[in-house]
Every structure is written in structure tokens, then in C-alpha cells.
DRENSEFI-190783 format. One record per residue (C-alpha): residue in three letters; chain; x, y, z. Coordinates in Angstrom, 3 decimals. Layout:
<nodes>
<node r="ALA" c="A" u="X" v="Y" w="Z"/>
...
</nodes>
This chain:
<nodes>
<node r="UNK" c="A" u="-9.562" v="6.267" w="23.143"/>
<node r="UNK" c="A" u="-8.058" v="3.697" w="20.707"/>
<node r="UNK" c="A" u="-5.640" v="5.781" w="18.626"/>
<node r="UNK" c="A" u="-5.524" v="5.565" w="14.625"/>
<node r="UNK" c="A" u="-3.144" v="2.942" w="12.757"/>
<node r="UNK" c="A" u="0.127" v="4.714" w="11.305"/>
<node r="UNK" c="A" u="0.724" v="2.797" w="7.689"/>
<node r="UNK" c="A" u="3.795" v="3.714" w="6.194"/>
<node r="UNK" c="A" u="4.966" v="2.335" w="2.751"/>
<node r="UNK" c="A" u="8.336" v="1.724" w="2.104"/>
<node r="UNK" c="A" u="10.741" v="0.309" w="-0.881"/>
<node r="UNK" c="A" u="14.220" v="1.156" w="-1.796"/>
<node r="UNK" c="A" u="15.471" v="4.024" w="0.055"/>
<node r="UNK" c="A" u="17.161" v="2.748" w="3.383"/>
<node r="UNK" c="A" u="18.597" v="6.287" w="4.690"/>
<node r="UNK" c="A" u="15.165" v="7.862" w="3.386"/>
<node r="UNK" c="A" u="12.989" v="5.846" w="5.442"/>
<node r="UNK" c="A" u="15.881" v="5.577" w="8.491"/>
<node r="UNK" c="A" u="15.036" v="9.091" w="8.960"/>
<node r="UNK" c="A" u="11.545" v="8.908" w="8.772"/>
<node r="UNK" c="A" u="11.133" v="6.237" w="11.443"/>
<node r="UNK" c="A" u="13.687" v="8.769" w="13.457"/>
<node r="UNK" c="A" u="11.232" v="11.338" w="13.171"/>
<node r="UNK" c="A" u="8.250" v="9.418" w="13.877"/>
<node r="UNK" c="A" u="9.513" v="7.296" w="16.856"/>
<node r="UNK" c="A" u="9.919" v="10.872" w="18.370"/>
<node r="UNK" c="A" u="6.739" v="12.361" w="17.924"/>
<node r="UNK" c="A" u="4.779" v="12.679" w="21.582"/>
<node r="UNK" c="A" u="2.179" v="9.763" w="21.537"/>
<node r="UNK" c="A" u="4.217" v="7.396" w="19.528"/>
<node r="UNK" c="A" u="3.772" v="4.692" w="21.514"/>
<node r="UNK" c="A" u="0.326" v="4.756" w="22.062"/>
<node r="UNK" c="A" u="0.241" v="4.232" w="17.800"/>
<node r="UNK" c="A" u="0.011" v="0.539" w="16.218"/>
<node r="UNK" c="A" u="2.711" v="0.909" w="12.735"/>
<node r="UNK" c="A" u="2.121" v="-1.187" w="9.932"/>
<node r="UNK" c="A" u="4.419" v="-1.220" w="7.113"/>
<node r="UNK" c="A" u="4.280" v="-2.251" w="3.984"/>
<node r="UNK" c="A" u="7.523" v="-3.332" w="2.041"/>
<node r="UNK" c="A" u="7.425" v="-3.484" w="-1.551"/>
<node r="UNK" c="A" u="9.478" v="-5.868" w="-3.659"/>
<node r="UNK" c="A" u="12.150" v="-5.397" w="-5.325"/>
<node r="UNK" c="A" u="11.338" v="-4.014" w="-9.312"/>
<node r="UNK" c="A" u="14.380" v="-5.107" w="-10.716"/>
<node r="UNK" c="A" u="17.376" v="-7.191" w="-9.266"/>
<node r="UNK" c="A" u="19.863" v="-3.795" w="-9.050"/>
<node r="UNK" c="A" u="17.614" v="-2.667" w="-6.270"/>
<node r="UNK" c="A" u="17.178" v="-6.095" w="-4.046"/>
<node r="UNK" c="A" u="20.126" v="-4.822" w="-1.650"/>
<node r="UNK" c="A" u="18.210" v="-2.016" w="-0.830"/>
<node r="UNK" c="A" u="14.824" v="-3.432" w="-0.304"/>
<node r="UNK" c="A" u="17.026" v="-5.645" w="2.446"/>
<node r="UNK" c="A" u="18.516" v="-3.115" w="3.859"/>
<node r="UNK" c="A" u="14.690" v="-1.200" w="4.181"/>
<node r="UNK" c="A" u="13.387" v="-4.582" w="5.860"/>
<node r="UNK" c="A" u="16.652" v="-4.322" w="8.423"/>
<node r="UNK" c="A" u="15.868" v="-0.808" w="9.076"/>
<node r="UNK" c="A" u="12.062" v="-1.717" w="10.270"/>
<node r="UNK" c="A" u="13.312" v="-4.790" w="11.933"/>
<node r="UNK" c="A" u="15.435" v="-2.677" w="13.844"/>
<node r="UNK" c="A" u="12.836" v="-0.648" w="14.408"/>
<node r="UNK" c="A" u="10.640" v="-3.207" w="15.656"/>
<node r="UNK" c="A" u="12.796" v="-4.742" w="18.454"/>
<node r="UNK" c="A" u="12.836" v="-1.313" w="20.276"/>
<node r="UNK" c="A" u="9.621" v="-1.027" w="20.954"/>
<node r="UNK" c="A" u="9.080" v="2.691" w="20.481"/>
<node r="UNK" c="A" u="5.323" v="1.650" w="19.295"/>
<node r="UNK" c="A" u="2.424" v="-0.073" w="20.909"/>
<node r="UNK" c="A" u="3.028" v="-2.588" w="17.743"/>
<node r="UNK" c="A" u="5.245" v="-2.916" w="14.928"/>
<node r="UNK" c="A" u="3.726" v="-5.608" w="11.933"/>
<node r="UNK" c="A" u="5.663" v="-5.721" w="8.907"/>
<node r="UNK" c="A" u="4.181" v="-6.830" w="4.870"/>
<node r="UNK" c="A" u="6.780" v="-7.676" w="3.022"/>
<node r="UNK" c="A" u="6.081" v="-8.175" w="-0.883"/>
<node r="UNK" c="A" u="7.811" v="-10.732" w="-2.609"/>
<node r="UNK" c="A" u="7.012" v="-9.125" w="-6.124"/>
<node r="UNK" c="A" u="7.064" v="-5.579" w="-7.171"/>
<node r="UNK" c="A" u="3.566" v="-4.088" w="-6.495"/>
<node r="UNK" c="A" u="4.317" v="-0.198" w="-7.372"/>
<node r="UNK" c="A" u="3.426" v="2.319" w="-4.944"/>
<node r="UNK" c="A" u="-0.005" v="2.544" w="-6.142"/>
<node r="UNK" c="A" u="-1.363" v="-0.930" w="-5.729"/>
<node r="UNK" c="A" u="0.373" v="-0.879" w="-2.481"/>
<node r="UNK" c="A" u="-1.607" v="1.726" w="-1.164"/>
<node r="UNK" c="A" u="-4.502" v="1.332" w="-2.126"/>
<node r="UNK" c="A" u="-4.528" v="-2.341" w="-0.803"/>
<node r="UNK" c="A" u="-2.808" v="-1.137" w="2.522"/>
<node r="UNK" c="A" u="-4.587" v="1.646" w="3.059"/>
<node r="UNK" c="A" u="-7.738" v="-0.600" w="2.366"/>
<node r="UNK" c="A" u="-6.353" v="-3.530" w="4.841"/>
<node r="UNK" c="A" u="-6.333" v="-1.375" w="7.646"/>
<node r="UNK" c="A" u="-9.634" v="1.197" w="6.932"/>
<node r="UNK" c="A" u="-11.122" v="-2.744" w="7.076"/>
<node r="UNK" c="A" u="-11.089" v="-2.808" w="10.869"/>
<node r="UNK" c="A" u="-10.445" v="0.808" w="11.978"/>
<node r="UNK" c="A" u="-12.445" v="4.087" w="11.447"/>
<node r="UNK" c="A" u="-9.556" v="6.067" w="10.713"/>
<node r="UNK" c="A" u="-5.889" v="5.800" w="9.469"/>
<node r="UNK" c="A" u="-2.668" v="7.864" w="9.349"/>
<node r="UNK" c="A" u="-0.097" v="7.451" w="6.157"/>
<node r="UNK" c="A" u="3.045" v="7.695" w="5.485"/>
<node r="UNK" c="A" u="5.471" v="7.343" w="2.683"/>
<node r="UNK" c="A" u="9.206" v="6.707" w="3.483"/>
<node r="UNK" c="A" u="10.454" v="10.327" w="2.667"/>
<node r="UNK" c="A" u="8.860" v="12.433" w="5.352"/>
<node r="UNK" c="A" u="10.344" v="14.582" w="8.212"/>
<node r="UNK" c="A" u="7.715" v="14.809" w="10.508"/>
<node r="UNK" c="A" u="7.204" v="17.591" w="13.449"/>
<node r="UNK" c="A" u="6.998" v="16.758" w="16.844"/>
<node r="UNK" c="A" u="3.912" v="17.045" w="17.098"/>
<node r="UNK" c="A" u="2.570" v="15.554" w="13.994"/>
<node r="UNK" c="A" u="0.869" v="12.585" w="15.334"/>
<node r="UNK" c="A" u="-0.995" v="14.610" w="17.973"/>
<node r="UNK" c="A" u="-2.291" v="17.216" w="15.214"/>
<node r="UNK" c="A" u="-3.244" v="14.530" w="13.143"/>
<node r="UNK" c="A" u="-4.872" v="12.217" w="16.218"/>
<node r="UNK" c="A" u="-6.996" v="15.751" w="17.357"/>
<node r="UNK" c="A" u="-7.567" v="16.735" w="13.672"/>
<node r="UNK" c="A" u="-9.568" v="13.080" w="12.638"/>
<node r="UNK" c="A" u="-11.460" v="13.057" w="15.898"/>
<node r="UNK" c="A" u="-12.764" v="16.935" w="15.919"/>
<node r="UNK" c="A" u="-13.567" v="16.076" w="11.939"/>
<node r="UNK" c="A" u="-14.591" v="13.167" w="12.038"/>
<node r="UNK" c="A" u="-18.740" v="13.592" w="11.646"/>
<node r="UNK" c="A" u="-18.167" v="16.887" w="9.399"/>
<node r="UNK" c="A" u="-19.054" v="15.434" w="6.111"/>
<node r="UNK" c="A" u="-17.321" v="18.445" w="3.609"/>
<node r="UNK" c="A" u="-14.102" v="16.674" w="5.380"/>
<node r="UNK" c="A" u="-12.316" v="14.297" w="2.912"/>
<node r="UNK" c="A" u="-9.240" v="14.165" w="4.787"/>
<node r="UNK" c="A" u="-6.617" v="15.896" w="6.830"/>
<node r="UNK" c="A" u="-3.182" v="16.957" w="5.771"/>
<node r="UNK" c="A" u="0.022" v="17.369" w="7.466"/>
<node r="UNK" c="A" u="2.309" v="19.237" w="4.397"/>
<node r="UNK" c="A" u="0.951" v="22.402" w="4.169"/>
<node r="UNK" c="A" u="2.996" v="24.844" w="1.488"/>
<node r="UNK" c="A" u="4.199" v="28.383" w="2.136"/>
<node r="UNK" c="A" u="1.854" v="31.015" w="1.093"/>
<node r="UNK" c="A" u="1.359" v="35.058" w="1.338"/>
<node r="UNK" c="A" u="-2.035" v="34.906" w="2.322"/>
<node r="UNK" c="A" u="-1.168" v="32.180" w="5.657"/>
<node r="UNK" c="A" u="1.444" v="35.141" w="7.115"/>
<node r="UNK" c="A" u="-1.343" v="37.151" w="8.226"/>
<node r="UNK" c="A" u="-4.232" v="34.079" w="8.751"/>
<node r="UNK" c="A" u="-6.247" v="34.430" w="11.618"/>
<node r="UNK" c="A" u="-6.379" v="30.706" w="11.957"/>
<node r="UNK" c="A" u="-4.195" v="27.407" w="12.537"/>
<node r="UNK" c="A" u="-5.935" v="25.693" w="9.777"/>
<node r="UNK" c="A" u="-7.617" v="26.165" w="6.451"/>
<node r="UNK" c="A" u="-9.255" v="23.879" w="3.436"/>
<node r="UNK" c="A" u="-7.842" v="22.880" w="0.528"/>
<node r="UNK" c="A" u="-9.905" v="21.416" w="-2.327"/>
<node r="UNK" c="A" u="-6.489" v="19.393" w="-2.797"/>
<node r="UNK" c="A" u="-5.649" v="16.908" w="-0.773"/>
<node r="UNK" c="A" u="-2.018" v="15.870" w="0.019"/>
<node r="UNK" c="A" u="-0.206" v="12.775" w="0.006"/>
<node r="UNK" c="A" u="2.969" v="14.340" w="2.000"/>
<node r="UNK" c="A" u="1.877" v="12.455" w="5.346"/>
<node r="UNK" c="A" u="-2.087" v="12.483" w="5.604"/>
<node r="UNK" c="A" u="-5.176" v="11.030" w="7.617"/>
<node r="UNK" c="A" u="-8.671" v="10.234" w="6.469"/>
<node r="UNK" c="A" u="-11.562" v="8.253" w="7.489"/>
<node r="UNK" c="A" u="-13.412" v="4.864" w="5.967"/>
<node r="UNK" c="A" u="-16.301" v="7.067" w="5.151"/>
<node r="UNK" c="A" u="-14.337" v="8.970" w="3.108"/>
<node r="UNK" c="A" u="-11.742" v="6.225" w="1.501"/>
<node r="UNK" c="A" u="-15.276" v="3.972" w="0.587"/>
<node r="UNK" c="A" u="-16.386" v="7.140" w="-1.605"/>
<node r="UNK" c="A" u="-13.214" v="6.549" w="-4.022"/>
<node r="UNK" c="A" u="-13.976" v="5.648" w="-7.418"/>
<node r="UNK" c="A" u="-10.122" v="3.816" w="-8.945"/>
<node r="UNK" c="A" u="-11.671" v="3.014" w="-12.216"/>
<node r="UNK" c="A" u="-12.624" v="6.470" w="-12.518"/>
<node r="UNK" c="A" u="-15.561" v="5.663" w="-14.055"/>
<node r="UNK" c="A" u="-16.832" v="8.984" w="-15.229"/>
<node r="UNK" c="A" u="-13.650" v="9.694" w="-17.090"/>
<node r="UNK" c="A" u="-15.322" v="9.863" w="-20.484"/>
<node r="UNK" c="A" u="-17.846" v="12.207" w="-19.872"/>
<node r="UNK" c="A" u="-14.982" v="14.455" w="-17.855"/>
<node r="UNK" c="A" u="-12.050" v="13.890" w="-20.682"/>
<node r="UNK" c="A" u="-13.614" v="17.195" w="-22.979"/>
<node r="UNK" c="A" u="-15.966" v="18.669" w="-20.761"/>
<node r="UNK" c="A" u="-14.284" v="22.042" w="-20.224"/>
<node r="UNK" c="A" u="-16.030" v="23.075" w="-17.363"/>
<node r="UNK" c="A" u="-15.006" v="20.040" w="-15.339"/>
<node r="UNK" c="A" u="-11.281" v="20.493" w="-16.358"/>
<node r="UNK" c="A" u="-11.414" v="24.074" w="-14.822"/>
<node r="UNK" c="A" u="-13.104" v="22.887" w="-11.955"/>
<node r="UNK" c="A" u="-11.019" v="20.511" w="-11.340"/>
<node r="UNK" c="A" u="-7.698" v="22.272" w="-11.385"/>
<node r="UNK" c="A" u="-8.888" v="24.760" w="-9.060"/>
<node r="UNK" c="A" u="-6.267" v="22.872" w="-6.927"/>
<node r="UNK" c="A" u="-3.680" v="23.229" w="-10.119"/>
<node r="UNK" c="A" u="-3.235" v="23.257" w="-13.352"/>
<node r="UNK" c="A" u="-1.744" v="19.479" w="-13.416"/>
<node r="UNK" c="A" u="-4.525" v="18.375" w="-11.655"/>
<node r="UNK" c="A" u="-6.570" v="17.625" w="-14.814"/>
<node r="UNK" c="A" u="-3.444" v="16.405" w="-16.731"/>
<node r="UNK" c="A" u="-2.541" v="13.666" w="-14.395"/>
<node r="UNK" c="A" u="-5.912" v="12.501" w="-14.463"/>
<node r="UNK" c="A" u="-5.693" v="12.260" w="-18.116"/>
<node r="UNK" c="A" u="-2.449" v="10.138" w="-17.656"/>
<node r="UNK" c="A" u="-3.513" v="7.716" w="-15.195"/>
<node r="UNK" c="A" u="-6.473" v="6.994" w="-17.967"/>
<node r="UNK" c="A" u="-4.077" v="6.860" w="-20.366"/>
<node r="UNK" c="A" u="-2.034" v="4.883" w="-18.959"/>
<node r="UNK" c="A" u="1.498" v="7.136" w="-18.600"/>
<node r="UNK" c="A" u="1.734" v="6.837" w="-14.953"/>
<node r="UNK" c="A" u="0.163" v="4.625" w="-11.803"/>
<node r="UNK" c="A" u="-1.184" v="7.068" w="-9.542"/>
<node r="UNK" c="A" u="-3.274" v="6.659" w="-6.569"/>
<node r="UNK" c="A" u="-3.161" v="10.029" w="-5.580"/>
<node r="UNK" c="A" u="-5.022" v="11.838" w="-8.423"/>
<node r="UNK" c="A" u="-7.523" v="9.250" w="-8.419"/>
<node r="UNK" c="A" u="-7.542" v="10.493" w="-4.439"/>
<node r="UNK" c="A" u="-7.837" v="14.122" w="-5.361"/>
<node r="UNK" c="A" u="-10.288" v="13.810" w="-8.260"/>
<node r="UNK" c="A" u="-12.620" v="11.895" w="-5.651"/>
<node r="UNK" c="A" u="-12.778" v="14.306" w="-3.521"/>
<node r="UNK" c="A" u="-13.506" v="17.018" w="-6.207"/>
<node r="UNK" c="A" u="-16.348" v="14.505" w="-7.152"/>
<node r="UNK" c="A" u="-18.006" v="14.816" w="-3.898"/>
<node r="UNK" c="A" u="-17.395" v="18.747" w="-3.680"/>
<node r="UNK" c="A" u="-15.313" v="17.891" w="-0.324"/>
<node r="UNK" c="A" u="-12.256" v="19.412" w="1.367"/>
<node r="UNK" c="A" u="-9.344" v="18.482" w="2.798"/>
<node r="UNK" c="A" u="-8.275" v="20.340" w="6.594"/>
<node r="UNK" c="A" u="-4.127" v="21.566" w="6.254"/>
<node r="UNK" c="A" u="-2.122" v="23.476" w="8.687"/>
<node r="UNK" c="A" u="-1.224" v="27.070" w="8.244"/>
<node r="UNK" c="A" u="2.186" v="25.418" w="9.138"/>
<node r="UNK" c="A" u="3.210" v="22.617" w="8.164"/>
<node r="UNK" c="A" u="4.033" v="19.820" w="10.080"/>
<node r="UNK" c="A" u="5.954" v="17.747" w="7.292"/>
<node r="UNK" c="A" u="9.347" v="18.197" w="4.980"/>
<node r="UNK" c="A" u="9.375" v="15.920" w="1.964"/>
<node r="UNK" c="A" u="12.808" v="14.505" w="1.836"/>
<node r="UNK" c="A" u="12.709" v="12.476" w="-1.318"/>
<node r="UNK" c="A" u="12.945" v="15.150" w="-4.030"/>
<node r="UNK" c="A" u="16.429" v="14.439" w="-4.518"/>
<node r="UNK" c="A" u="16.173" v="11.921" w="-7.497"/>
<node r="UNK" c="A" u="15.903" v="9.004" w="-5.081"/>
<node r="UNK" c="A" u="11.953" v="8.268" w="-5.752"/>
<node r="UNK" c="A" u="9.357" v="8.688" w="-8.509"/>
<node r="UNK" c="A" u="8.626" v="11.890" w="-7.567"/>
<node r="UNK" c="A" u="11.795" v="13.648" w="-9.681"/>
<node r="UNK" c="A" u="13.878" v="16.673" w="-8.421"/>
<node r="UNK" c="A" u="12.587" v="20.149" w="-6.971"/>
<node r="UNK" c="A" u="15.161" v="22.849" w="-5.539"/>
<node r="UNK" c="A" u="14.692" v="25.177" w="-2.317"/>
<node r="UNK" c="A" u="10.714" v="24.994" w="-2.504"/>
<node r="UNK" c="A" u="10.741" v="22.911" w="1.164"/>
<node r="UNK" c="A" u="12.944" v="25.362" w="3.635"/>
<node r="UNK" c="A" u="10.221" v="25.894" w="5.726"/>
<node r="UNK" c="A" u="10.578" v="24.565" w="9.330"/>
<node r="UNK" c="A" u="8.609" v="22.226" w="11.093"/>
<node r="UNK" c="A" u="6.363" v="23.612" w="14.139"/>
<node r="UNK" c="A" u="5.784" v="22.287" w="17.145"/>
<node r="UNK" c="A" u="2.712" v="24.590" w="18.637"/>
<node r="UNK" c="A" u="-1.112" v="23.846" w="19.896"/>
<node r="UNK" c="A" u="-3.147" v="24.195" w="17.278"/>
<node r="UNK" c="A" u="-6.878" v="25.348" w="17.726"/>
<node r="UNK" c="A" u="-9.210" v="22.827" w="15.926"/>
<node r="UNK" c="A" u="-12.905" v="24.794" w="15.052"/>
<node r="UNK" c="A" u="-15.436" v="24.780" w="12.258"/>
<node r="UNK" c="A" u="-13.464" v="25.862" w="9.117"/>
<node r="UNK" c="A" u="-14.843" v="27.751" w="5.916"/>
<node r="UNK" c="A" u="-12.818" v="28.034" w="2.538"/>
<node r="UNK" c="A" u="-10.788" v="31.575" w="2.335"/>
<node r="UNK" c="A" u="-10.708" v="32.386" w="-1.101"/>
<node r="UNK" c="A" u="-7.525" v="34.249" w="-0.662"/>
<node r="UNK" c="A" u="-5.833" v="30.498" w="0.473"/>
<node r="UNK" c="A" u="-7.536" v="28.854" w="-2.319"/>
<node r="UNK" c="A" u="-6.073" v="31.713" w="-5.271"/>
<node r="UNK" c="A" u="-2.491" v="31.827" w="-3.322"/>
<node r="UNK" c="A" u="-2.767" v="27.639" w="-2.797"/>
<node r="UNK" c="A" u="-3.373" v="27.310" w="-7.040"/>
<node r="UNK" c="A" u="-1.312" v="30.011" w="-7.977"/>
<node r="UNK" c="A" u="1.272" v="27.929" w="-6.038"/>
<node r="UNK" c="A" u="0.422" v="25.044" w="-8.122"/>
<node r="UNK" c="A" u="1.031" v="26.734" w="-11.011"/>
<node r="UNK" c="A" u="4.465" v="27.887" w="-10.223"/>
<node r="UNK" c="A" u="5.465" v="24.141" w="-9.267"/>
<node r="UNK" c="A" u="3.515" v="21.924" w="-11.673"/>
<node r="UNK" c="A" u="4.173" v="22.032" w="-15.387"/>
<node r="UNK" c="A" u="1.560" v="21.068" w="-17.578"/>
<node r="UNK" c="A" u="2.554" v="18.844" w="-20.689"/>
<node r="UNK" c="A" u="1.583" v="20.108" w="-23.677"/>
<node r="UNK" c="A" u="-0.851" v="17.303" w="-24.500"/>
<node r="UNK" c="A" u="-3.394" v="18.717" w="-21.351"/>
<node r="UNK" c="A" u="-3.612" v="21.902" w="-23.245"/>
<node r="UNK" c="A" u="-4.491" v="20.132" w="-26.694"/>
<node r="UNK" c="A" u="-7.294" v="18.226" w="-24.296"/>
<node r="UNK" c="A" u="-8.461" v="21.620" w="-23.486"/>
<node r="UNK" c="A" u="-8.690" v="23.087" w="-26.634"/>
<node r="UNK" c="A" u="-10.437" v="19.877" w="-27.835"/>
<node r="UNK" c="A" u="-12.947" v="20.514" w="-25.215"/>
<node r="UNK" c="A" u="-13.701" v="23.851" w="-25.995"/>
<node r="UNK" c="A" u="-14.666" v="22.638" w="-29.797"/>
<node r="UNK" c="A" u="-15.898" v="18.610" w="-29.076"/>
<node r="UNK" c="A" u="-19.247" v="18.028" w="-28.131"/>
<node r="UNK" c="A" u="-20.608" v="14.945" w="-26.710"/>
<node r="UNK" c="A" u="-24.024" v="14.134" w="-26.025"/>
<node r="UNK" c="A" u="-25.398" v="14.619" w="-22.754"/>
<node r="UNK" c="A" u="-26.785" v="11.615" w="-20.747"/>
<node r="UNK" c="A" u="-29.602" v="12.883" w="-18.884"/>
<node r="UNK" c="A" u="-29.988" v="12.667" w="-15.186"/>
<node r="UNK" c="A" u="-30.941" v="9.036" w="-13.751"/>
<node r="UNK" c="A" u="-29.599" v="7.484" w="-16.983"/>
<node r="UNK" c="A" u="-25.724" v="7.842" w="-16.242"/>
<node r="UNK" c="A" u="-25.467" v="11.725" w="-16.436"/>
<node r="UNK" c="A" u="-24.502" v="13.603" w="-13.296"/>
<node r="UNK" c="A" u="-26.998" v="15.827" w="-11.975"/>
<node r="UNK" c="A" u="-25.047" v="16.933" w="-8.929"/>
<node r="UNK" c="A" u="-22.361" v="18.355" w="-11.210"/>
<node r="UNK" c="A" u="-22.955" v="22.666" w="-10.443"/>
<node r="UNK" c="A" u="-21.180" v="24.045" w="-13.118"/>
<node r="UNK" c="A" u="-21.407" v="27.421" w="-11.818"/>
<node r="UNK" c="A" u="-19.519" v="26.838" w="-9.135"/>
<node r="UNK" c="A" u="-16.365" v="26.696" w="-11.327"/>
<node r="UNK" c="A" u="-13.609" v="29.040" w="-10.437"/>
<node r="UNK" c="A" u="-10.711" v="29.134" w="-13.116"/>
<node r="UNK" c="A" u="-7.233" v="28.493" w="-11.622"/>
</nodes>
């Protein structure tokens, strides 16, 4: 059975993504895994050194032959992580069924590659499945879980897999934005998975910050999906250190990386997982003050309803909103 792609995207972190290959050339099964990387230009001329040194790094890489193949995209212009993505991630969901990506700050277990090679096959017709994580976050309720994996209504963009079916549902533009921007019941809904979840959303649209990921995340709260995520994790995100885009977060990523079977079966949410995984969220994620303005302007705008068939959204179930 042909094994799923492994796209990682890289830029200006040399030592970051040194020890990411590391981590992934080691995984069992690596070889049996075509890598495709995409290198993203240089965004100013401070950083050119290190986007060559990233492109040695892979070349390096390449000539040992720890993969079945290595092919390298190397942008000549600054793309931003989010284009680059999308498009890459796109690329390769082209011509295969199923993908596995990677950024270039990840410490990845053992074992990682065969989770996430079992995980998209045993998922891979169950249609509440959006995608499959391999960061999974410490919480109470996982000490005592009877299972090796649970859903999330968030998914993750610390190492993840997902499927064309699912990556063909995404909506970029966001289209719906208008009708979701003060509607309070879809704010709530949608930060079941956190209380940022709504504001970044309301960035992106604005304009503040280029994000694939919520655009990700807000799809799959669209289509009432889930993502799969270990009860332990199988990834360590590296590049909180002020070396990415991502900023700086202290001692919230001891946990160690497993390498143990892990029993794939039929999953249901656990409501305990989904309060621990937002209250989580809310320790973590700081909400700007101009997402609570948006919700107080929802709870006094009103906008006029399309009706079903005419633009409105008669799959949206209101009363299946839980507030985070």
C-alpha cells in the first residue's frame, strides 16, 4: 500500500528544521515516505543567508537517501507561510488521496509516521473525520482516558494528516464571514475549541494576519466535523522561542514524546476532553480586546436573515452550541 506524501514547509530557521529532518529521518517507515519540501524565499535581504543555509540542510538531506524520494520547491520570492501551504498542500492532495504536513519546528516521536499512516487509512471513509493530529496537549481528563485517541472540534497544525475529501471542503475566502461576523451564536460555537478561535477569524478578514490555519479550523466547524488526536502526543513544537511567527510560550511543551501501539476504533466526542481541551485554550490564548467588542456588538446588531436556498444556511443547528 502506497504510503502518504510527507510535505514539510520550510524558511529561515536552519537548526529548527536540522532537527526536524533528524527526527523524521528516524521515524520507523521513513523510507517507505516520498518528502516534498517547500522552501520559501527570502522576505527581506537580512534573512537570505538563512534561507541558504535551509536549502543546504535539505540538500544534505537529500543525498542520503533516508526517503523513498526527496523533491525540493524552492521560491524565489517571499510567499508567506500561508500561500505556501495552501498551494503545497494543494499540489500534492492533486495526485494523492491523503497527505502528511509538516512545518520546520517539530520534534516528532518515533513512531509518528506509523500513527499517522494507520490513523488516515482506519479514517479514511468516516466522514465526521476532518483530519488527524499528531500534537495532542496535556489534559486532566486524558490521565485516566480509557482510550489512545479522542476528537477535537480543533484541528492542529503542530504536524497533521488529512484527506482530499476533506481539504476540497475548505472555503479560503471565507465566504460566509458576514453573516458569522455578529451572529453570537456562531461565535460561541465556534470557540468551543477556544476563545481565540473566533478572534483570529475576525483578523484574517480583517486583514491583521495571513492565516491558513483558522481558515482550516473554521472549515471544519462549518461542516460540524472532527479532528482524531492522541491521548499522547506524538509531537514537541520547537519554534516557540522567538525564532518564527508563532511568538514565545514558556514550559507549556514538557511533555515527552511516546513511542507505544496505539488502538485505532470508532471514536465518539467525551465531553470531559472537549471542556478540559477549551479550558486549555483559554489558559494559552489571549483574546484582544477588539473580539470582545465583536461580541458585544453581536449581542445588540441585528442583521437580516437570508432565508434558506437564497444564501442563508439552513444546516446551521444553533442548539447545538456549547459555550467555551
Amino acid at each position: 500500500m502506497t504510503k502518504p506524501p510527507v510535505v514539510l514547509f520550510a524558511y529561515a530557521r536552519p537548526a529548527h528544521t536540522e532537527r526536524t529532518l533528524q527526527t523524521l529521518k528516524e521515524n520507523h517507515g521513513a523510507a517507505d515516505h516520498d518528502l516534498v519540501v517547500h522552501l520559501d524565499g527570502p522576505r527581506t535581504p537580512q534573512v537570505a543567508d538563512a534561507v541558504a543555509d535551509v536549502f543546504r540542510v535539505v540538500s544534505r538531506l537529500a543525498d542520503e537517501g533516508c526517503f523513498k524520494s526527496v523533491t525540493v520547491h524552492r521560491s524565489a520570492q517571499n510567499r508567506g507561510l500561508a500561500r505556501s501551504v495552501i498551494a503545497g498542500v494543494s499540489a500534492v492532495l492533486a495526485d494523492h488521496e491523503s497527505a502528511i504536513v509538516l512545518e520546520d519546528d517539530l520534534l516528532l516521536a518515533p513512531d509518528f509516521l506509523t500513527f499517522m499512516d494507520d490513523a488516515l487509512a482506519f479514517y479514511a471513509d468516516d466522514e465526521r473525520i476532518w483530519s488527524v493530529s499528531g500534537y495532542s496537549p496535556e489534559l486532566p481528563s486524558l490521565r485516566h482516558y480509557p482510550h489512545d485517541l479522542y476528537l477535537s472540534v480543533r484541528a492542529s497544525s503542530w504536524g497533521w494528516g488529512t484527506w482530499r475529501r476533506s481539504w476540497d471542503l475548505v472555503d479560503w475566502a471565507v465566504e460566509d464571514y458576514r453573516r458569522f461576523e455578529y451572529d453570537l451564536a456562531r461565535r460561541w460555537a465556534f470557540n468551543r475549541g477556544g476563545p481565540d478561535m473566533a478572534a483570529m477569524l475576525d483578523a484574517q478578514l480583517d486583514g491583521r494576519i495571513d492565516s491558513w490555519a483558522i481558515r482550516w479550523c473554521y472549515s471544519q466547524h462549518r461542516h460540524g466535523m472532527y479532528s482524531v488526536v492522541p491521548a499522547v502526543t506524538k509531537v514537541r513544537n520547537i519554534g516557540l522561542d522567538g525564532s518564527g511567527t508563532h511568538g514565545v510560550v514558556e514550559g507549556t511543551l514538557a511533555q515527552s514524546l511516546m513511542d507505544r501501539p496505539v488502538t485505532y476504533e470508532p471514536l465518539t466526542p467525551d465531553p470531559l476532553v472537549l471542556r478540559d481541551f477549551a479550558r486549555r485554550q483559554r489558559r494559552y490564548n489571549k483574546v484582544p480586546p477588539y473580539s470582545f467588542l465583536r461580541h458585544l456588538a453581536a449581542m445588540w446588531k441585528t442583521r437580516p436573515r437570508e432565508p434558506a436556498g437564497e444564501g442563508g444556511d439552513a444546516s446551521y443547528e444553533p442548539d447545538q452550541v456549547v459555550r467555551p
